[in-house]
C-alpha positions in Angstrom: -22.4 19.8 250.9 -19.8 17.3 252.0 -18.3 16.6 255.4 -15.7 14.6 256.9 -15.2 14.0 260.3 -13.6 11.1 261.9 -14.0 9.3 258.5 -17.9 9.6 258.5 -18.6 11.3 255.2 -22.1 13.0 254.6 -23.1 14.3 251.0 -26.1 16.0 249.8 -26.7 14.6 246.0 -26.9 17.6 243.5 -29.5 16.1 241.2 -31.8 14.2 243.5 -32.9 15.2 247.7 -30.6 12.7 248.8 -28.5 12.3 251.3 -25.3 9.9 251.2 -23.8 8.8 254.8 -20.5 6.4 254.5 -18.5 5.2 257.2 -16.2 2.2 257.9 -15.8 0.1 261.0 -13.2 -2.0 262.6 -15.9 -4.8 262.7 -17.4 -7.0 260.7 -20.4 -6.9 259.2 -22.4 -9.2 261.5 -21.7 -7.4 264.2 -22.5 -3.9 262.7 -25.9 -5.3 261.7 -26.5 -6.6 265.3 -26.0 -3.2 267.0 -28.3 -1.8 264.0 -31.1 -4.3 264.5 -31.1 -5.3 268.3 -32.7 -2.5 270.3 -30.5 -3.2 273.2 -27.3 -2.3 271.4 -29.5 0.7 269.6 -30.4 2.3 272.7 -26.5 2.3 273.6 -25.0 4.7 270.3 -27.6 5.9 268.4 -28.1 9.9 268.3 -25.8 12.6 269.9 -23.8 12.4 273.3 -26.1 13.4 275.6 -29.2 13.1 275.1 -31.3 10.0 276.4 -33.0 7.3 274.2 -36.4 5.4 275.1 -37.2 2.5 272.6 -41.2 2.1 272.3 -40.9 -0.9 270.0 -38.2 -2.2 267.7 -39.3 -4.8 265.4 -36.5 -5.1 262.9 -37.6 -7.4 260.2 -39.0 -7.0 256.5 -43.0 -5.8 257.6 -41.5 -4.7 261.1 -42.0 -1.0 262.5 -40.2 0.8 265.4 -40.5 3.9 267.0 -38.0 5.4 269.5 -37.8 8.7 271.7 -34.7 11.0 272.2 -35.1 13.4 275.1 -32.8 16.2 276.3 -33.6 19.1 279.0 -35.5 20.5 276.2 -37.7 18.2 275.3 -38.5 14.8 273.8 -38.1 14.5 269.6 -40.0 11.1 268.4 -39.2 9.0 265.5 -40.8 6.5 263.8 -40.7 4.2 260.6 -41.7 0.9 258.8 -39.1 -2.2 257.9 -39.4 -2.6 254.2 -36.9 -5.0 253.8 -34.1 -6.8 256.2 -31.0 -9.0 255.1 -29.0 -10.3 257.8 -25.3 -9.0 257.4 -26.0 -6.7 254.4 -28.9 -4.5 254.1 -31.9 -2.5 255.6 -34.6 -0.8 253.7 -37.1 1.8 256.2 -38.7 4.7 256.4 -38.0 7.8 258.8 -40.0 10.1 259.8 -39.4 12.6 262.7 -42.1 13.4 264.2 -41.7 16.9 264.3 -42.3 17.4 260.8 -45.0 14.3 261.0 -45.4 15.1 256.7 -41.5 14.8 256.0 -41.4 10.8 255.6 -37.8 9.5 254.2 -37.0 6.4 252.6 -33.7 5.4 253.9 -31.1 3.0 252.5 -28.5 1.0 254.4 -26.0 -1.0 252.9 -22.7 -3.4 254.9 -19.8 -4.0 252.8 -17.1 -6.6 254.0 -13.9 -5.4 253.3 -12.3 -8.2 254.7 -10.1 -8.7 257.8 -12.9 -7.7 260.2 -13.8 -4.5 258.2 -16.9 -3.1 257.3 -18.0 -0.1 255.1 -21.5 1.4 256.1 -23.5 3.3 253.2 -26.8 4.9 254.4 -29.3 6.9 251.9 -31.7 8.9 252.6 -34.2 9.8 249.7 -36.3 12.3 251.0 -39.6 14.3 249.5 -37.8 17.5 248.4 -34.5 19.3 248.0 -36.2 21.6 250.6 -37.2 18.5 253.0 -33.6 17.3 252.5 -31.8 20.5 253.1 -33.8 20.9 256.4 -32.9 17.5 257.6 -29.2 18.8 257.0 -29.9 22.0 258.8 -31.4 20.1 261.9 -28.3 19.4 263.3 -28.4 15.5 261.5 -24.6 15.4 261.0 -23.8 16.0 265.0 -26.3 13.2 265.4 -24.6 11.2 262.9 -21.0 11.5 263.4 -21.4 11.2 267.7 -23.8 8.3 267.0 -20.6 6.6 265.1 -18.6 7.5 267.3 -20.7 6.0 270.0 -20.7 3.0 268.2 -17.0 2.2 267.4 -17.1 2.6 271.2 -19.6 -0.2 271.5 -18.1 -2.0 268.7 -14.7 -2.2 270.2 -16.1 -4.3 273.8 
């Protein structure tokens, strides 16, 4: 499965469960880490339009841990993980679990490319358990999350 919208593109790997996110910003890569790493900027783009976001703690640094709350008239959806390893400007290494399916834990890759004059090229990973834990998180309704949550943040990124 591949999708484009608005430049995001979201793959599902055909011989492991993973799934490939890449997008490109008009920013630099500093300032696309900062919006991914400072819970104030977070709270502002990530998720769908819509829906509200409480931050329980945010502690983004190699050993850190966060968990965070989306809520909508239906309900609240929890999410947590662990900081396995942070590099300013370049790279982020977690895990993701939603809480919903508190077993389905994925280990999630993200990578900042500079492509010069204030560019930056975003690829995420997600490796997940299973081809059957990865096609559900594609079925959840991931890429509407995804794609509003960039859009939300070139938004951000553009002030």
């Amino acid at each position: 499965m591949t999708t484009s919208t608005r430049e995001t593109q979201i793959a599902a790997d055909p011989e492991v469960p993973l799934i490939r996110i890449t997008r490109e910003f008009d920013a630099p890569p500093a300032k696309v880490f900062r919006a991914h790493t400072d819970p104030d900027l977070l709270v502002r783009w990530l998720g769908p339009r819509g829906l509200e976001m409480r931050i329980d703690h945010y502690d983004c640094r190699t050993g850190g841990s966060y968990r965070y709350v989306h809520r909508d008239a239906d309900g609240e959806y929890g999410f947590h993980g662990c900081f396995h390893e942070v590099r300013p400007d370049e790279l982020i290494v977690q895990t993701f679990t939603f809480e919903g399916v508190p077993d389905g834990v994925a280990l999630e890759k993200l990578v900042l490319t500079d492509l010069g004059d204030g560019r930056t090229r975003l690829t995420a990973t997600s490796l997940c358990d299973s081809f059957a834990d990865r096609d559900a998180m594609l079925a959840s309704g991931m890429e509407v999350g995804v794609v509003q949550g960039y859009e939300r943040l070139d938004e951000l990124l553009t002030r």
